[in-house]
LUMBAGU-844921 format. One line per 3 residues: for each residue x, y, z negated of C-alpha. Coordinates in nm, 3 decimals. Each point is the difference from the previous one (the first is absolute). Layout:
# LUMBAGU-844921
X Y Z ~ ...;
***
This chain:
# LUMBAGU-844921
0.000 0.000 0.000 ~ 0.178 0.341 0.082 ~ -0.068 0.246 -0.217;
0.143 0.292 0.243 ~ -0.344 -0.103 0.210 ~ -0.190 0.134 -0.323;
0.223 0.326 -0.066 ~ -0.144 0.120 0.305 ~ -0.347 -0.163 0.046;
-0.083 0.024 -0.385 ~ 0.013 0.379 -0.023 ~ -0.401 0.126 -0.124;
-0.058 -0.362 0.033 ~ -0.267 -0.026 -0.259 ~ -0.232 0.259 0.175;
-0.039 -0.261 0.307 ~ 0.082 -0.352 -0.170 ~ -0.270 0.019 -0.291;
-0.074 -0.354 -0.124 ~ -0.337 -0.138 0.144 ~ -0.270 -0.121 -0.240;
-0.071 -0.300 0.226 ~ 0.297 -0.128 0.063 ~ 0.097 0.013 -0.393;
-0.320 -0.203 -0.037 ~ 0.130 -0.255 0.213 ~ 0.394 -0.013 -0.129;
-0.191 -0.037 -0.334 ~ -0.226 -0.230 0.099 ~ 0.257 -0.225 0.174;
0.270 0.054 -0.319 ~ -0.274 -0.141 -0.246 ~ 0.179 0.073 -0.267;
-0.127 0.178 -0.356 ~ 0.110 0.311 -0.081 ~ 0.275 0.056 -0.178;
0.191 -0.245 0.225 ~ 0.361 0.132 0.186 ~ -0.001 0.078 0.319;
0.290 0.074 0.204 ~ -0.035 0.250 0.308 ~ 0.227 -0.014 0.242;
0.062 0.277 0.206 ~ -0.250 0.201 -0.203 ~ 0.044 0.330 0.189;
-0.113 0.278 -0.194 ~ -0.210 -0.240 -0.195 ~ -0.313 0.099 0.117;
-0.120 -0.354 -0.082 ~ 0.225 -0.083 -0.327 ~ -0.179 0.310 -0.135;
-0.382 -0.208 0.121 ~ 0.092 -0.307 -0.168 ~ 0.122 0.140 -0.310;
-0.272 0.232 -0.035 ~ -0.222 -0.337 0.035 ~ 0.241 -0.151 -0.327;
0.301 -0.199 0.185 ~ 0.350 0.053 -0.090 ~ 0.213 0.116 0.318;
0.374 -0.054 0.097 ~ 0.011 0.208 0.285 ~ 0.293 -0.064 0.236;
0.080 0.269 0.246 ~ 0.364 0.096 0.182 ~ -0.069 0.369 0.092;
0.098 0.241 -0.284 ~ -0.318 0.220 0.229 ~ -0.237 -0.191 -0.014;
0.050 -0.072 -0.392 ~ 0.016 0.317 -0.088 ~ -0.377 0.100 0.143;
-0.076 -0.283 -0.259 ~ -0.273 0.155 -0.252 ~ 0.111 -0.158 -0.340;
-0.246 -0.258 -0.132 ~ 0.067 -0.156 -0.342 ~ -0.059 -0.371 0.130;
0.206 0.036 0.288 ~ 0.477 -0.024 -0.005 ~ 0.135 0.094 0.287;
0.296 -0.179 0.167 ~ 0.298 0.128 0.235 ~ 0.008 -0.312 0.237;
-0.086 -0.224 0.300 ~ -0.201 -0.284 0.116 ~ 0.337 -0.200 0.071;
0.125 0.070 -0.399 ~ -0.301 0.040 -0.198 ~ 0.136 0.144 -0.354;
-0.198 -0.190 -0.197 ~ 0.111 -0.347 -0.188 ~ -0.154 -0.366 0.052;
-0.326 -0.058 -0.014 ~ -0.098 0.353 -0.148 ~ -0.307 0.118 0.153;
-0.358 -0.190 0.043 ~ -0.059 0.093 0.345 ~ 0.169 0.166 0.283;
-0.176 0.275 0.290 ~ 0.166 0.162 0.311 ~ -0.232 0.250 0.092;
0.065 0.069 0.434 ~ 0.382 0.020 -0.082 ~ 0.120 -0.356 0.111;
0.124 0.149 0.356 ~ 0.273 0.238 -0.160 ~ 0.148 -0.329 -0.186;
0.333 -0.078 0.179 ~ 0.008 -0.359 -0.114 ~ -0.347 -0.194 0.005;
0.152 -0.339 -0.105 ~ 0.201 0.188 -0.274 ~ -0.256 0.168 -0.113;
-0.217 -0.251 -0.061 ~ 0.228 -0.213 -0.220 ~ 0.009 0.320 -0.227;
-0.365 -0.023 -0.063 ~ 0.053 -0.402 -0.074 ~ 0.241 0.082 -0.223;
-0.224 0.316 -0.191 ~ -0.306 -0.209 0.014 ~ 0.048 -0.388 0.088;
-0.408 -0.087 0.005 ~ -0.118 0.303 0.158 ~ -0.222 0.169 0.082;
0.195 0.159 0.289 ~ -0.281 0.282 0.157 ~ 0.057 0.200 0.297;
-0.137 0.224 0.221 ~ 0.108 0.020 0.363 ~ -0.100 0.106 0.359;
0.099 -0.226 0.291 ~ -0.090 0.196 0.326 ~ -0.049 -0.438 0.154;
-0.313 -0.024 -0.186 ~ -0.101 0.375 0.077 ~ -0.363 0.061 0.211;
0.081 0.248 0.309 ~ 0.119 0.358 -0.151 ~ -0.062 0.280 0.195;
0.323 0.121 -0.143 ~ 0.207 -0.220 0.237 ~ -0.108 0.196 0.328;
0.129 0.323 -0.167 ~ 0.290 -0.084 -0.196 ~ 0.166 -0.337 0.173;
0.340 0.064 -0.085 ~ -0.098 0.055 -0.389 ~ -0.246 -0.302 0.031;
0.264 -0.233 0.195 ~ 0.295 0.094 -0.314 ~ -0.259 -0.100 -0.244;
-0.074 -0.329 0.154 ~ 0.431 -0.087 0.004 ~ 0.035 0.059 -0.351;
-0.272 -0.077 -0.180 ~ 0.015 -0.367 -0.071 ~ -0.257 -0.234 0.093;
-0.267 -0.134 -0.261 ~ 0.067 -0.335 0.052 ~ 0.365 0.024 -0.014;
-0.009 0.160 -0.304 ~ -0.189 -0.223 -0.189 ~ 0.196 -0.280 0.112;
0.328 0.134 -0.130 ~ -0.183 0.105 -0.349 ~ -0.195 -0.315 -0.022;
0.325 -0.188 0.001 ~ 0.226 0.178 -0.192 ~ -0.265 -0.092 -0.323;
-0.127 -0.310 0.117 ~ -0.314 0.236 0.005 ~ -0.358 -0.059 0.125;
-0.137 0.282 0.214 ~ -0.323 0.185 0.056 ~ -0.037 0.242 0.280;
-0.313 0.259 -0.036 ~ -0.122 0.275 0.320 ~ -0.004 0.314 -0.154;
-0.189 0.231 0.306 ~ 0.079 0.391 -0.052 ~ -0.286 0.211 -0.107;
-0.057 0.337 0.192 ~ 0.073 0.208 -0.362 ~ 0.309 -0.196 -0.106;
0.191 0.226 -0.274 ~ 0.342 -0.185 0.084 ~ 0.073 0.192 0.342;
0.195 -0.234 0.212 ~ 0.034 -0.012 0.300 ~ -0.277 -0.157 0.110;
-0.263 0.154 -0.230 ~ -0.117 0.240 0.271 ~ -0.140 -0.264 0.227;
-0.309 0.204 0.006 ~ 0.096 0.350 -0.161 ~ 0.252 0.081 0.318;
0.036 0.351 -0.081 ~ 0.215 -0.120 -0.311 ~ 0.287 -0.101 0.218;
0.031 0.429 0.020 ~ 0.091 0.035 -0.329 ~ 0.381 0.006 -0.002;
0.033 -0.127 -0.372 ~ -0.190 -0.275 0.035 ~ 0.245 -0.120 0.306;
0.298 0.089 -0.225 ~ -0.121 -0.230 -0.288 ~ -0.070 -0.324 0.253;
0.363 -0.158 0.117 ~ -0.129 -0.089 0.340 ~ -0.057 0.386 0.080;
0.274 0.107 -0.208 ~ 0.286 -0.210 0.174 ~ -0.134 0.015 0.342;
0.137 0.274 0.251 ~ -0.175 0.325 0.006 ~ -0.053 0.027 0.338;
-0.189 -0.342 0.013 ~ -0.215 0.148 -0.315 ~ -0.063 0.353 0.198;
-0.113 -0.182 0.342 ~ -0.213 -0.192 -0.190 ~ -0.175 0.238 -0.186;
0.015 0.235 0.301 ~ -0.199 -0.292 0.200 ~ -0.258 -0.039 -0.308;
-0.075 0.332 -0.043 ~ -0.069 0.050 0.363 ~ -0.258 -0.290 -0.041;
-0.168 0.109 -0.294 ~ -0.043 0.337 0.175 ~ -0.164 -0.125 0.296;
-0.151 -0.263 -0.169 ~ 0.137 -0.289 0.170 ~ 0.113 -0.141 -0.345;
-0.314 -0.039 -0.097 ~ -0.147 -0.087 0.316 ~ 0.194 -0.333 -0.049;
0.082 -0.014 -0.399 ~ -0.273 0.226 -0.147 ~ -0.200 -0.335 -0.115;
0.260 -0.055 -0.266 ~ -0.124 0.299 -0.166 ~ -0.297 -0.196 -0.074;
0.191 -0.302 -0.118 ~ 0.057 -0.127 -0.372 ~ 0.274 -0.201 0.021;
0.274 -0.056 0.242 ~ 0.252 -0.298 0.048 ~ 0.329 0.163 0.018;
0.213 -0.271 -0.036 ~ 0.024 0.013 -0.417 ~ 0.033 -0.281 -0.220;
0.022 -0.084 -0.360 ~ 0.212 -0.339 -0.092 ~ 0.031 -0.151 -0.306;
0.256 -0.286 -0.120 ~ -0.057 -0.179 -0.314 ~ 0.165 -0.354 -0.101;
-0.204 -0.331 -0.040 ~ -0.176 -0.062 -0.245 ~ 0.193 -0.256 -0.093;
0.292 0.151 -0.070 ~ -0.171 0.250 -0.184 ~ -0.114 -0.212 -0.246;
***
């Protein structure tokens, strides 16, 4: 995980990245753990969703490499914060209850690596994280305007599958895979999140505070948003798109998995 990535995406980070109420249902849902049990976040970012689970009663190791992102932090008294990486998790053996990586696994430099550190933190899981995969993705509009951006997001994000196969055997650990469709009002702005609110895609903070805008070259971003804003004008955007404006849900590509040992060697 490169923490120079977050020194210059992370800056006002917190006014874009704001932890969504229904995705901490889910991570809580799929932890199932009572509160007051240890959690370890790794590559907790500003901490936006440290900060939910504590404030639901969990106790939060959050594990984060860029000093910039850390320091947006708000203090909470039920969350310790943690100079370090995915690939050497400062925390000792079998320390925590449960592990979540919250749509940070594609800035880890070492997937394999990585996921013997959160063996070795918490042997019998559960492992929960939340990641896109452009594979399983419906159509997005966002393709036709932005193709270099969309094409550099589909090299280096890793694929689902391939993911949980290298977790699932570093642990020995059984895996669940759960569809997580975006709503149209999701508080975490990635960069997806304006599948049907196009006009966010103008807002220059918001691009800073995704990585796939913030990495890609400029001049791909202004062509693009020349070529949308042409197409809203006229209308043509929503001559094609404008139904997804109506829409609840859409099928971006994100997924929750979870990894948790057999029951048998829980016991």
């Amino acid at each position: 995980m490169s923490s120079a990535t977050y020194d210059s995406i992370g800056i006002d980070y917190n006014q874009n990245r704001a932890a969504d109420h229904r995705i901490l249902a889910v991570i809580k849902e799929l932890l199932g753990l009572p509160l007051g049990s240890t959690i370890a976040d790794i590559g907790a970012g500003t901490g936006n969703y440290s900060n939910a689970l504590a404030d639901l009663g969990y106790k939060i190791e959050a594990v984060e490499p860029s000093g910039v992102m850390r320091r947006q932090a708000s203090p909470h008294p039920r969350v310790h914060w943690l100079s370090g990486s995915a690939e050497a998790i400062p925390l000792e053996n079998n320390s925590v209850d449960g592990v979540i990586i919250i749509l940070a696994i594609h800035h880890f430099s070492d997937i394999p690596r990585a996921a013997k550190e959160m063996y070795r933190i918490c042997p019998n899981g559960p492992i929960v994280i939340f990641t896109v995969d452009r594979r399983k993705s419906k159509q997005f509009w966002f393709d036709d305007y932005f193709p270099e951006i969309a094409q550099r997001n589909f090299d280096a994000l890793p694929a689902i599958d391939e993911i949980a196969g290298i977790i699932a055997e570093a642990g020995k650990w059984q895996t669940l895979i759960k569809r997580f469709p975006l709503p149209p009002d999701l508080a975490d702005r990635n960069m997806a999140a304006a599948w049907a609110r196009p006009e966010m895609y103008f807002d220059a903070q918001m691009r800073q505070n995704t990585s796939g805008f913030a990495l890609a070259p400029p001049a791909a971003v202004e062509r693009g948003l020349k070529r949308l804003q042409q197409d809203l004008q006229s209308g043509q955007w929503d001559s094609k798109h404008g139904h997804l404006r109506r829409r609840k849900y859409f099928d971006a590509g994100f997924r929750f998995l979870r990894f948790t040992a057999p029951e048998r060697r829980r016991k």
